[in-house]
C-alpha positions as CSV (number, residue, x, y, z in Angstrom):
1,X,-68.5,-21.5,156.6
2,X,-65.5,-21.7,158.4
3,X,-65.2,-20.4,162.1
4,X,-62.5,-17.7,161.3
5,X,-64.4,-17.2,158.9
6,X,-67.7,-16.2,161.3
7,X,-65.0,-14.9,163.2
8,X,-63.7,-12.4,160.8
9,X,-67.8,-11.3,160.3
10,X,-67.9,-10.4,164.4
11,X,-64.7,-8.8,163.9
12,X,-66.7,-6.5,161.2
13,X,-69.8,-6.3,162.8
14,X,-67.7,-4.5,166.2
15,X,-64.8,-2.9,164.4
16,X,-66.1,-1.1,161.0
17,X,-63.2,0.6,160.4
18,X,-61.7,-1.0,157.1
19,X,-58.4,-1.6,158.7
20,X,-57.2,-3.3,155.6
21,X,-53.6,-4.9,156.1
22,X,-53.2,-3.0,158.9
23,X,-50.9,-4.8,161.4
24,X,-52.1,-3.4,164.5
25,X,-55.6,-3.5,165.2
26,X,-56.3,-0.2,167.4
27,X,-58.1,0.3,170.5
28,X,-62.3,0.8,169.5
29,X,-63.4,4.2,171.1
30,X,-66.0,2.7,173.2
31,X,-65.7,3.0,176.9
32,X,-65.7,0.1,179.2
33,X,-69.0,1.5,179.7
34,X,-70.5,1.0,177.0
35,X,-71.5,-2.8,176.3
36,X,-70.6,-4.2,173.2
37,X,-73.2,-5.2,170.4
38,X,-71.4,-8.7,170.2
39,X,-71.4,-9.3,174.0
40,X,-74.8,-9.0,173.9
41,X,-75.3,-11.3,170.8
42,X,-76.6,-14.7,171.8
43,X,-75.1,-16.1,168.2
44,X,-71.4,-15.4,169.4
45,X,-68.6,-17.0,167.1
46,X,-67.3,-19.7,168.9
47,X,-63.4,-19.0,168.9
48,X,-61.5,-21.5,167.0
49,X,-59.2,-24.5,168.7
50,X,-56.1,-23.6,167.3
51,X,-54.6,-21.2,164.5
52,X,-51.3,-21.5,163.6
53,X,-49.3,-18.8,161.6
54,X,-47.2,-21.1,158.9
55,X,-44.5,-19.2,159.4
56,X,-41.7,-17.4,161.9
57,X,-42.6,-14.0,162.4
58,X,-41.4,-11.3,164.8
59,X,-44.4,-8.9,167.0
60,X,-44.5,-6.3,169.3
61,X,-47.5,-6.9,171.9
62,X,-48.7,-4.0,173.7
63,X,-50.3,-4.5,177.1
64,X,-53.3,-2.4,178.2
65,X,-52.7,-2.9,182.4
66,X,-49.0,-1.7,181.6
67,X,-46.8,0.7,179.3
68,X,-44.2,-2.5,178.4
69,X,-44.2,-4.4,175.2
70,X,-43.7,-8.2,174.9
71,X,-41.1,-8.7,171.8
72,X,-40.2,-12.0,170.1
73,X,-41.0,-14.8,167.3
74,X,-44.6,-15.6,167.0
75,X,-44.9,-19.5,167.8
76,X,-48.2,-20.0,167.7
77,X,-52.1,-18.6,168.1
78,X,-55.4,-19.8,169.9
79,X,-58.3,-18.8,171.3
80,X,-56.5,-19.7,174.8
81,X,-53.5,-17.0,174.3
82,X,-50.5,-15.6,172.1
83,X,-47.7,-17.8,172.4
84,X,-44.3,-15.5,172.2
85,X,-40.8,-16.8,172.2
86,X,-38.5,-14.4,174.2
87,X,-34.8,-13.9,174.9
88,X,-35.3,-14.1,178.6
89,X,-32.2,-12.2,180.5
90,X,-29.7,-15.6,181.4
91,X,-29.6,-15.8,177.4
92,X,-32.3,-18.7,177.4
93,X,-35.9,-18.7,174.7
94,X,-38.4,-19.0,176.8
95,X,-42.4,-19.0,175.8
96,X,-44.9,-17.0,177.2
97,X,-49.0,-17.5,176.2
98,X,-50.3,-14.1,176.4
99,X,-54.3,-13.8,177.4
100,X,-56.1,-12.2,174.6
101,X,-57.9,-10.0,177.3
102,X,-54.6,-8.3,178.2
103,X,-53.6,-7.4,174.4
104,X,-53.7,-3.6,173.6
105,X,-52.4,-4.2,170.3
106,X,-50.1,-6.1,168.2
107,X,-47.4,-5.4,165.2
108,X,-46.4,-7.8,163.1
109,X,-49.3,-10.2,162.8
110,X,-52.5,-8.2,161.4
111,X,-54.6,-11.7,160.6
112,X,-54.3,-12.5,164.4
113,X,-55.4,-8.8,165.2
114,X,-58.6,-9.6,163.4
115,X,-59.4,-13.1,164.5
116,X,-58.8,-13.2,168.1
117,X,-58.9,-9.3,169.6
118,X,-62.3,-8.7,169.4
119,X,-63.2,-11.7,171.8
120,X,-60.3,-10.6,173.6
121,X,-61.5,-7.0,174.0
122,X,-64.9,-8.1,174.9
123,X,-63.5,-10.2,178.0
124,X,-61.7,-7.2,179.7
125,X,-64.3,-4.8,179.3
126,X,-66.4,-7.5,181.5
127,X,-63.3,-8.3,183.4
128,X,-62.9,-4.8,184.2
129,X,-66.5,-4.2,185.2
130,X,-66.2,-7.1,187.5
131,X,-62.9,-6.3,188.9
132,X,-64.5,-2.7,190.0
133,X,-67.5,-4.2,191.6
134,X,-69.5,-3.6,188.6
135,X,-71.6,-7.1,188.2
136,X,-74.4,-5.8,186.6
137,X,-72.8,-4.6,183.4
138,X,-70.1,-7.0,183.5
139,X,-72.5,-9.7,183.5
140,X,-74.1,-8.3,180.3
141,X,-70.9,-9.2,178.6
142,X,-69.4,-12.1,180.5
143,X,-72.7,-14.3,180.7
144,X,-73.5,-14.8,176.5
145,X,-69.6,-14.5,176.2
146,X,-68.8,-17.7,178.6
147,X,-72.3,-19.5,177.3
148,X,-71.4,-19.1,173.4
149,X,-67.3,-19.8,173.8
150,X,-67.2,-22.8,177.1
151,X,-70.7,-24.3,176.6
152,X,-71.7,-24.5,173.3
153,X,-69.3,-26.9,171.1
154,X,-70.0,-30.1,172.2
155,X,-68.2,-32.3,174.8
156,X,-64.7,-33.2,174.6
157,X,-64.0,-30.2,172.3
158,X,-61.4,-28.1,173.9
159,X,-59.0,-26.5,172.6
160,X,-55.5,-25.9,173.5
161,X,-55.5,-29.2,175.2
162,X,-57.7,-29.1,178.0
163,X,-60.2,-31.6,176.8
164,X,-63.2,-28.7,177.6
165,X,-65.4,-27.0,175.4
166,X,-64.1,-23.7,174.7
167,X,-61.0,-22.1,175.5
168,X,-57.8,-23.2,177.9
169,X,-54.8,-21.2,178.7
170,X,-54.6,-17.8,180.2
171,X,-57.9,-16.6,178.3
172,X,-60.0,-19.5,179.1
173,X,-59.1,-19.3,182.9
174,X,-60.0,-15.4,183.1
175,X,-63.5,-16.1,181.4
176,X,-63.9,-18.6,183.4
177,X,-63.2,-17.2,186.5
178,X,-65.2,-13.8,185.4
179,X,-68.4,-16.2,184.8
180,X,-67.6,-18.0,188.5
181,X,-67.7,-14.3,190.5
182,X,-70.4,-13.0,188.5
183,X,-72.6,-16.6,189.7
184,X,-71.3,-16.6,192.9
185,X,-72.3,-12.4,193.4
186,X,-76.1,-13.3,192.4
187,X,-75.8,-16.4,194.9
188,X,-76.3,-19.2,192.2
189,X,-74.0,-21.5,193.9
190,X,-74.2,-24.8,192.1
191,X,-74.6,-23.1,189.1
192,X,-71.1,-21.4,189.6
193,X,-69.7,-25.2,189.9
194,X,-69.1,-25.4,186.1
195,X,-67.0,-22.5,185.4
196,X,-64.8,-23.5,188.7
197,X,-64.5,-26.7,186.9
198,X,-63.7,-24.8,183.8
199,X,-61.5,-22.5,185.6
200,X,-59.3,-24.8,187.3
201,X,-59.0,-27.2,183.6
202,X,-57.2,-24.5,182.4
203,X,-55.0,-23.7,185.5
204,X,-54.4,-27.9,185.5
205,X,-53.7,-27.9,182.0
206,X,-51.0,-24.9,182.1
207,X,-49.2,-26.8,185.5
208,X,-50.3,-24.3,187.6
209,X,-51.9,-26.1,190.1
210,X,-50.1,-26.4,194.0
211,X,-49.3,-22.8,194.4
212,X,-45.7,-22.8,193.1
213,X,-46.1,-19.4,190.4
214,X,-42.9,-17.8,190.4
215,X,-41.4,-15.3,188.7
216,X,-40.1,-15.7,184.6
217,X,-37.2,-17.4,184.4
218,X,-37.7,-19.7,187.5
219,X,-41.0,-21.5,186.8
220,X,-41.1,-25.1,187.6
221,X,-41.2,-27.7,185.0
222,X,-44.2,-28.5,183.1
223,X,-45.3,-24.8,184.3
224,X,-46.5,-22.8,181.4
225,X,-45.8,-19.0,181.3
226,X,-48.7,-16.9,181.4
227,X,-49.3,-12.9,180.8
228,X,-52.5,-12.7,182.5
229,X,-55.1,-15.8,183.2
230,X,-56.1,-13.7,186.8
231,X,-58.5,-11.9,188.1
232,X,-57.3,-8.6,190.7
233,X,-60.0,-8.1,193.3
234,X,-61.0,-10.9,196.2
235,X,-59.9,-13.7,195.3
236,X,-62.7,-16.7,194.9
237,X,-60.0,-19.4,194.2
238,X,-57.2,-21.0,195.8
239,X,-54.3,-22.1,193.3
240,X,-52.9,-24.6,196.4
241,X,-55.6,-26.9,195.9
242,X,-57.4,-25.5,192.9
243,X,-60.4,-25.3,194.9
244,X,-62.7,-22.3,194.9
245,X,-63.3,-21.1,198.6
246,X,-67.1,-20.3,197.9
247,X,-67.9,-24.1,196.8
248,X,-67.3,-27.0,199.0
249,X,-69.0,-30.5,198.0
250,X,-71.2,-29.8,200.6
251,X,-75.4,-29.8,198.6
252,X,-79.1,-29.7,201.0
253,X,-81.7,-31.9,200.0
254,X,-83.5,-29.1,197.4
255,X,-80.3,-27.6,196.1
256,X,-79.6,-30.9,195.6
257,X,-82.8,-32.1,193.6
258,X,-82.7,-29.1,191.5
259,X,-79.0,-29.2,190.6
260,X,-78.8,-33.1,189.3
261,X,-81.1,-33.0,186.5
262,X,-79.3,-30.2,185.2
263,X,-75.7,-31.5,185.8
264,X,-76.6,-34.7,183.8
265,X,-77.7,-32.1,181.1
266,X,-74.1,-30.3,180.8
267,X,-72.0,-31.4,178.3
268,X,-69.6,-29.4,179.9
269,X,-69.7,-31.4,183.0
270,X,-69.2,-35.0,181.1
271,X,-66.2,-33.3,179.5
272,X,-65.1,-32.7,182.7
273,X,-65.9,-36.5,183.8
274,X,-63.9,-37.9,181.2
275,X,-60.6,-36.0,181.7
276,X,-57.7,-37.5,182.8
277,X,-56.3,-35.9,185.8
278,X,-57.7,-34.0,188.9
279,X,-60.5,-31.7,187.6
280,X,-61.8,-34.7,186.2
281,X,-62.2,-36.6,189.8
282,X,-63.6,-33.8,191.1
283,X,-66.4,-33.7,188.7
284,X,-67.1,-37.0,190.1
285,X,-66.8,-36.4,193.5
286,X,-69.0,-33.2,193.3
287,X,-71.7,-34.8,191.5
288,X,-71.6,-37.9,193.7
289,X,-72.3,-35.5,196.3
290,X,-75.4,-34.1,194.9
291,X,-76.3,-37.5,193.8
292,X,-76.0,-39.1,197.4
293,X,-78.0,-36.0,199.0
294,X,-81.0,-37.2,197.1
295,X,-80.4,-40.8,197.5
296,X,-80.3,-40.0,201.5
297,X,-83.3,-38.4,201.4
298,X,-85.3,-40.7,198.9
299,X,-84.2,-43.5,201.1
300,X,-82.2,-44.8,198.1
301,X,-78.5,-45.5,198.1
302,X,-75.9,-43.8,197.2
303,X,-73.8,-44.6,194.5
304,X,-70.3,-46.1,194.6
305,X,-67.4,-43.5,195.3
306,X,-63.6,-44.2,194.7
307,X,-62.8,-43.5,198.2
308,X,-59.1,-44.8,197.3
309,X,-59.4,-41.0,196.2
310,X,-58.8,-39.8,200.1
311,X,-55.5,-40.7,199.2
312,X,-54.9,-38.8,196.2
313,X,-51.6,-36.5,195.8
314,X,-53.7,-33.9,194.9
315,X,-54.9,-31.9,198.0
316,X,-58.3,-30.7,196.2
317,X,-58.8,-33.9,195.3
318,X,-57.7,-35.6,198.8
319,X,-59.7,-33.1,200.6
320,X,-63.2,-33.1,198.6
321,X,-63.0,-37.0,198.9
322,X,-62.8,-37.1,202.7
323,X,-65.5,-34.4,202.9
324,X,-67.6,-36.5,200.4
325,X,-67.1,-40.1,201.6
326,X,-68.0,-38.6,205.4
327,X,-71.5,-37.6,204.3
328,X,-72.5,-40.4,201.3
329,X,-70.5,-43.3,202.4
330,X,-71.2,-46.6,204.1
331,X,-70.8,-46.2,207.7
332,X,-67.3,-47.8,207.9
333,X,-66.5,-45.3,205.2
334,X,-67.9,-42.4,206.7
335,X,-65.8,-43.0,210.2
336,X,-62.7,-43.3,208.3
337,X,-63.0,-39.8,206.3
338,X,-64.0,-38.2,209.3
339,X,-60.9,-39.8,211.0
340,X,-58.8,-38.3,208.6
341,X,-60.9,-34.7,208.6
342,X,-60.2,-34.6,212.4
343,X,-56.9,-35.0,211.8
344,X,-56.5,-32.2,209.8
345,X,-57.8,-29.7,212.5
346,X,-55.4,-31.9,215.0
347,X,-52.6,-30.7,212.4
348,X,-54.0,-27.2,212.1
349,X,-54.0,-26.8,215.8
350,X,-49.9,-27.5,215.9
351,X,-47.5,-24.2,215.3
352,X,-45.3,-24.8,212.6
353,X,-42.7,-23.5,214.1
354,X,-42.6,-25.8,216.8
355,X,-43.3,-29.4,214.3
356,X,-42.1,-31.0,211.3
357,X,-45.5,-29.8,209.5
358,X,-45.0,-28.5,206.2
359,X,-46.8,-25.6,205.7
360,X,-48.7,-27.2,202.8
361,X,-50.6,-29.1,205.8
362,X,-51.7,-26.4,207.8
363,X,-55.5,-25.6,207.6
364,X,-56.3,-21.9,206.2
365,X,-59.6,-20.8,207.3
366,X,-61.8,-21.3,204.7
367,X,-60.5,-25.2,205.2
368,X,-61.6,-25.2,208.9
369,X,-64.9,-24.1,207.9
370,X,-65.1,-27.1,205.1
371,X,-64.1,-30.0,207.5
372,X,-66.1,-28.6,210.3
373,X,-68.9,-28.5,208.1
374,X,-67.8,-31.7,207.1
375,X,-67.7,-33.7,210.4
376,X,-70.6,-32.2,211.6
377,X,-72.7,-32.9,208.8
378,X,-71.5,-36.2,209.0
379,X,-72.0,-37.2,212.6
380,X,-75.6,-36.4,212.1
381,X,-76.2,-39.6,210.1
382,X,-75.2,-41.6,213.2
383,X,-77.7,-42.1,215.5
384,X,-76.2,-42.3,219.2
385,X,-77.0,-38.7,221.1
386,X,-73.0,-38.1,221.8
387,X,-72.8,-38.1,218.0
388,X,-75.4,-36.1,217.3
389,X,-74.0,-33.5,220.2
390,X,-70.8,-33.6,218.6
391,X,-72.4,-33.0,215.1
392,X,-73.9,-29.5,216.6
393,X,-70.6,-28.7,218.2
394,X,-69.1,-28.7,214.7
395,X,-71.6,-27.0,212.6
396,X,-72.0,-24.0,215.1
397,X,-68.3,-23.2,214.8
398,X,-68.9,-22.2,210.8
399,X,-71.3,-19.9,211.6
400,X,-70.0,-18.7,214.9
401,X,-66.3,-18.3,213.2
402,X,-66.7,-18.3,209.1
403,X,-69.8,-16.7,209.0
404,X,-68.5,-13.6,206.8
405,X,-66.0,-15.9,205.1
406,X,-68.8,-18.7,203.8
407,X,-72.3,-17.5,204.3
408,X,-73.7,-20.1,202.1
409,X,-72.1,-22.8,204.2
410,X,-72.3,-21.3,207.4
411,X,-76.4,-21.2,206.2
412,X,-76.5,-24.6,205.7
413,X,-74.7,-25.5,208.6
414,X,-77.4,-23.2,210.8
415,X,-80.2,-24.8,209.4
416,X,-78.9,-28.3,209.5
417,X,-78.2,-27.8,213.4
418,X,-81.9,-26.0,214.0
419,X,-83.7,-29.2,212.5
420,X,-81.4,-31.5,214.7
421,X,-82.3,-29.3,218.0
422,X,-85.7,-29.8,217.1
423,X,-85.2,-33.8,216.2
424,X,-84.0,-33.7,219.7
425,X,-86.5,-31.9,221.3
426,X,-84.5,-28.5,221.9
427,X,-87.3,-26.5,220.5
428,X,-85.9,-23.6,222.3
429,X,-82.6,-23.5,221.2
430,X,-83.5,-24.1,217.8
431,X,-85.4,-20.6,217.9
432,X,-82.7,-19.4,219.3
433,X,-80.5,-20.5,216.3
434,X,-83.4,-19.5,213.3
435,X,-83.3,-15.6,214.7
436,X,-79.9,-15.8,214.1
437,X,-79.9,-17.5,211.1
438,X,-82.8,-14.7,210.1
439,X,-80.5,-11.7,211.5
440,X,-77.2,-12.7,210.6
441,X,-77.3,-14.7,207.5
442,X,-80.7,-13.5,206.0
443,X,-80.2,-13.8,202.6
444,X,-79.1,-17.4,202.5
445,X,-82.1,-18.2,205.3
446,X,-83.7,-20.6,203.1
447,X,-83.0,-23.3,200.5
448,X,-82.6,-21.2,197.5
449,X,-79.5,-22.1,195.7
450,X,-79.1,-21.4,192.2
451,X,-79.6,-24.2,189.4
452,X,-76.6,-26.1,188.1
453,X,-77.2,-24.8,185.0
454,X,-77.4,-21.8,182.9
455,X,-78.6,-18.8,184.9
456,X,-80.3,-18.0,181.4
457,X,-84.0,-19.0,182.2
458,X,-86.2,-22.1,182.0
459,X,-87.6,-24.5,184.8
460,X,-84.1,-24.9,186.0
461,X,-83.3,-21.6,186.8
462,X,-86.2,-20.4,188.3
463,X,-85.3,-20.5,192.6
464,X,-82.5,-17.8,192.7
């Protein structure tokens, strides 16, 4: 059995309606209120790679977040988006992949109503829930949707390109990023590290990466041109570095014990190994993070890194190795990535106005927070007291400054400075810091963090 052919069964099984040949596939009556019987359905269709029509045909596309219509020749069909050729206004065709979660309806093309909507309709009733602050019920739809569509096919099985299981383009990015917010809200933090991953493969993929999304008719080359792939809300992701602000490389000793295991078990996460370009090194750098947190405290060593990655062009990539190398490097190694972290806050410090720094180079807060996590963390491996001074310095500011911003990391940083006060004999200040710790950040007061996993059950899941 083919999967448009299981396809087309889910497409019965939500819509029995007999729509025939109909070429637009109407809106179902349910509310986003009411879950879906699919969503909920942990034998989802897995959407196929790639569907093309055979043939030039002409469609309407209706858009549910706006009255407009997008007209023009059908070029091709995925699960990642519509791809529309479209007079733009200088006279020039230019193509646009349209997220399925965005489509109301479309004329012209009833096959790809029936194949792809249903999915598509499924993702913005969760999208919506989420976007309104509704996590419970948007989880409901988002979790076995994300687990059946970007986790189940096998490594190395993406379509549209993006060498990930599951979907790319502006449809794979929103699921994505829907799974990531809905992680993230319960606190599973390492678990919330594959669908960034997935996320920004998609986002790498289209050429959106850097920051540079501009309006139609002006996008950069190698830029695809999306109609949707974002979220509305707070954002959890920066586009500049295709980082997620929530999720530095930055693991404790449990989190860390817990999470490895279950990375190795991903064949998500190998996918994400073995691709060429960014996302791929930070797989690698983010598991060689985890892996050297255990190492440290096993008394083991760490294994290699590509520290030549501190010199990336890619400023995700650039700034993940330097926080990285600083913590689970040799100690030459570690003194040279917190060189260059310092120097970042040296550069942050300057006014723009009054330099040649680009604005690319400036620090935004969330960054601050990272590489003052970063250094501090780091100095506390070295063993002189001026060092170890220095390290508390640095941590404190997270909490002190970030605290609302990165409660997970300003957690960590708190309870990495409490044991060092008490490794030096401070044992008042370091009840000084846990009532803080207890009162400020209480939710995140202890080691806790979420599997790498699934958040579906089993031994892995188990410390929320």
């Amino acid at each position: 059995m083919t999967l448009t052919v299981l396809l087309a069964g889910l497409t019965g099984l939500v819509f029995a309606r007999g729509a025939g040949a109909d070429a637009t596939l109407r809106e179902s009556p349910t509310t986003p209120d009411q879950p879906m019987l699919a969503a909920q359905a942990p034998g989802l269709p897995v959407a196929p790679a790639t569907s093309s029509t055979g043939f030039a045909a002409r469609v309407q596309v209706t858009l549910r977040s706006t009255t407009g219509t997008v007209d023009g020749e059908l070029v091709s069909s995925s699960g990642a988006g519509l791809v529309v050729r479209i007079a733009a206004a200088d006279g020039t065709l230019q193509d646009r992949t349209i997220g399925w979660d965005t489509i109301r309806t479309i004329d012209g093309a009833a096959a790809l109503a029936g194949t792809f909507l249903p999915i598509g309709e499924q993702l913005w009733r969760g999208r919506s829930r989420i976007e309104r602050g509704d996590f419970v019920m948007g989880e409901r739809v988002i979790e076995p949707l994300y687990a059946s569509i970007m986790g189940g096919t096998g490594a190395g099985s993406g379509a549209g390109g993006t060498g990930w299981p599951g979907l790319g383009g502006p449809t794979g990015a929103v699921l994505a990023e829907a799974a990531l917010r809905c992680r993230l809200n319960r606190g599973w933090t390492t678990a919330a590290i594959e669908p960034w991953l997935a996320w920004r493969a998609a986002q790498e993929e289209g050429g959106r990466l850097g920051g540079v999304i501009v309006s139609a008719g002006q996008t950069p080359p190698g830029q695809q041109q999306w109609v949707g792939g974002s979220m509305s809300g707070v954002g959890v992701t920066d586009l500049g570095t295709g980082l997620c602000v929530q999720l530095p490389p930055i693991f404790s000793n449990a989190a860390s014990a817990r999470a490895l295991p279950a990375i190795y078990a991903l064949n998500t996460w190998a996918a994400a190994e073995r691709r060429a370009g960014s996302t791929g090194e930070l797989a690698k750098l983010y598991r060689a993070a985890i892996a050297g947190e255990i190492a440290q405290s096993s008394g083991g060593f760490a294994e290699p890194i590509a520290i030549e990655m501190m010199k990336s062009a890619d400023p995700g990539v650039r700034l993940c190795a330097e926080i990285v190398v600083a913590r689970v490097g040799t100690s030459a190694q570690r003194a040279e990535a917190r060189g260059a972290l310092k120097q970042r806050l040296a550069i942050g410090k300057l006014r723009t106005a009054d330099s040649e720094v680009a604005p690319a180079q400036t620090l935004s807060s969330w960054q601050e927070a990272w590489v003052r996590a970063a250094i501090g963390r780091s100095l506390l491996l070295e063993t002189d007291l001026r060092s170890r001074r220095e390290a508390l310095v640095s941590l404190l500011h997270v909490p002190a400054r970030f605290g609302e911003q990165v409660p997970w990391l300003a957690a960590i940083c708190l309870r990495e400075a409490i044991e060092a006060l008490k490794q030096m004999g401070d044992s008042e200040g370091a009840a000084r810091l846990t009532a803080d710790l207890n009162s400020r950040l209480g939710d995140f007061a202890t080691d806790e963090s979420a599997p790498a996993a699934t958040p579906e059950g089993g031994e892995n899941s188990a410390p929320r």
